[in-house]
N, C-alpha and C positions, 0 to 999 in steps of 0.2 A: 504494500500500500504506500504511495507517494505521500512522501509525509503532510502535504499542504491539502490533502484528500478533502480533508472539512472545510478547512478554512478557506480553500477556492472556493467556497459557495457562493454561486452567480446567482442574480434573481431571472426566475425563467415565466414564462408567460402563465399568468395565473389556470388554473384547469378549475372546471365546473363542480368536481365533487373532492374534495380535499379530507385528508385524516393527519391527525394530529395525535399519535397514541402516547400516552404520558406514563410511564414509571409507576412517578404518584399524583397523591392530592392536589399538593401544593403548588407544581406544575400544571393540574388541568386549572384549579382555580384562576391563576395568574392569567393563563391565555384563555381563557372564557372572557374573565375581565376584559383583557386585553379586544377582546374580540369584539365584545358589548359598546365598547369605550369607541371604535373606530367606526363602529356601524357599517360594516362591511354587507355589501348589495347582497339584496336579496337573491340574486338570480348564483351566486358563489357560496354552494355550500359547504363551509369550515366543517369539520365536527372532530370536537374535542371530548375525548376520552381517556379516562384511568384504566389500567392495564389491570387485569386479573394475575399477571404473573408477576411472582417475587425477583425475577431477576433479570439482567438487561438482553442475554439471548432466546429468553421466554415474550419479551417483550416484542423482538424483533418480529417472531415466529406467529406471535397471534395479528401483528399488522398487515402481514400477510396474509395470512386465513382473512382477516374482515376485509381486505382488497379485493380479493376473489370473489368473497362471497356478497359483498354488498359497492364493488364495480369503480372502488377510489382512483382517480387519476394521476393524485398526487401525496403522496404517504412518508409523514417524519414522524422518526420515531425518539421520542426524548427522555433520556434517562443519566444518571452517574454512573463515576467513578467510586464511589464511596467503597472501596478496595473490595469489589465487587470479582468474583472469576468470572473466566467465559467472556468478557470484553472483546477480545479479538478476535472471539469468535462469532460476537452479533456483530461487531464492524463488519467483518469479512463478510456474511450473509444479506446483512444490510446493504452492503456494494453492490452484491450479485444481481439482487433484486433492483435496483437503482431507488433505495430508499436512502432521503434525507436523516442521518444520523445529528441532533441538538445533544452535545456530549457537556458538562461537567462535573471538574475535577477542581474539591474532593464533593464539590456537591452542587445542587441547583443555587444554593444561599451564596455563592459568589455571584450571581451575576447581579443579586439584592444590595452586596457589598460595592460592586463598581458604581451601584449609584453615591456612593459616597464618600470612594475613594480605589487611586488608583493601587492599588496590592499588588505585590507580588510574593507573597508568603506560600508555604507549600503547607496547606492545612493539612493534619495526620488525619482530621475528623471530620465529622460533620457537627459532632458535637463542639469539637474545638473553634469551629469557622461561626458554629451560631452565637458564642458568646463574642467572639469580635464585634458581630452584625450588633446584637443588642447593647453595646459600646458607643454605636456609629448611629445607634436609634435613641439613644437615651431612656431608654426604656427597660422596666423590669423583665418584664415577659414576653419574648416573643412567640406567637400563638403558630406554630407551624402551618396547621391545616386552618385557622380561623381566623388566623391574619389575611388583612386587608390590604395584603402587598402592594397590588398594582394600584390603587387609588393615592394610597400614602407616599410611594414610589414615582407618580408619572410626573413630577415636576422633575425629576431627576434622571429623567429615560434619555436624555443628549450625552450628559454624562455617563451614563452606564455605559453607551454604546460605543463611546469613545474610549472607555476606559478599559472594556472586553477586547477589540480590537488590538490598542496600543500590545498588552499584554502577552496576547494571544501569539501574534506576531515575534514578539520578542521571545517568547519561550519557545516557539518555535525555533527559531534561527539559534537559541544557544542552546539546542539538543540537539542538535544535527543527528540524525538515524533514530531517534526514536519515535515509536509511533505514536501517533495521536491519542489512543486509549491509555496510551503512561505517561503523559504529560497531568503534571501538577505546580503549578494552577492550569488553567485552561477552561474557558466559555465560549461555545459560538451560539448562543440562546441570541442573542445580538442580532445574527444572522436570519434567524427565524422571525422576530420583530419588526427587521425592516421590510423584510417578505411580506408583511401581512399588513403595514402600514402601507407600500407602495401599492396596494389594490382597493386602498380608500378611493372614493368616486365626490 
């Protein structure tokens, strides 16, 4: 796999019935929001879903199955790193299929983080990453599945996406040969954002 696999994501011409399969919660929440917030035409059906499987090549495998069976034109599948096995092996399948891979590392809550600052820390956790986050929120608790991410967050979506990017980029070029599933930090959620923004009407 060419290491720039993900992060050459090109925006391609919107398709009529779109899938969005999500990992978890917290991800479908964000991009429903996300989705609600842009008003995207009716005539472009998004549909965002939580994955019944626990792991990210279980995830790949059922985006596939609901392709098939329910006709998707265009299929990303978004899930972590959260020192997860089998990574290379939903890459790999994900490719085969020409499914959009939304990959972070060590978890979704970085790309919450680049709203408010540019990081390059290699979180061990997801628990570790979310007490920074609640740092940068000033706040006690952060509600994983009950927070209000994308509302609380969208003044700050110029900067995320500039600061997914810059990083992204850069830890790329200082791992030379590694591949995108072991790269930490790493977000291209960025990617999928501006996709779904640029089919505002």
């Amino acid at each position: 796999m060419a290491k720039r696999s993900v992060s050459s994501f090109k925006l391609r011409t919107f398709k009529s019935k779109v899938l969005i399969l999500c990992e978890g919660l917290t991800e479908k929440n964000y991009f429903n929001a996300l989705k609600e917030d842009l008003g995207l035409p009716k005539t472009i059906a998004v549909n965002i879903f939580q994955s019944n499987k626990v792991d990210c090549k279980g995830v790949v495998e059922e985006a596939i199955k609901k392709a098939k069976r329910e006709g998707f034109q265009e299929i990303f599948v978004v899930f972590d790193h959260d020192n997860q096995a089998k990574r290379d092996e939903a890459f790999k399948l994900a490719t085969s299929k020409n499914i959009t891979v939304i990959f972070s590392s060590i978890c979704f809550e970085l790309w919450f983080l680049f709203h408010y600052k540019n990081s390059t820390k290699a979180f061990a956790s997801e628990a570790e990453l979310e007490k920074e986050l609640k740092k940068c929120l000033g706040m006690e608790g952060y509600e994983k599945n009950n927070f209000k991410h994308y509302s609380i967050l969208k003044d700050k979506i110029i900067t995320a996406k500039s600061n997914a990017e810059k990083i992204r980029l850069s830890v790329i070029d200082n791992n030379e040969g590694v591949e995108v599933f072991n790269l930490n930090p790493f977000t291209n959620v960025d990617e999928l954002v501006i996709y779904l923004e640029s089919q505002k009407q």
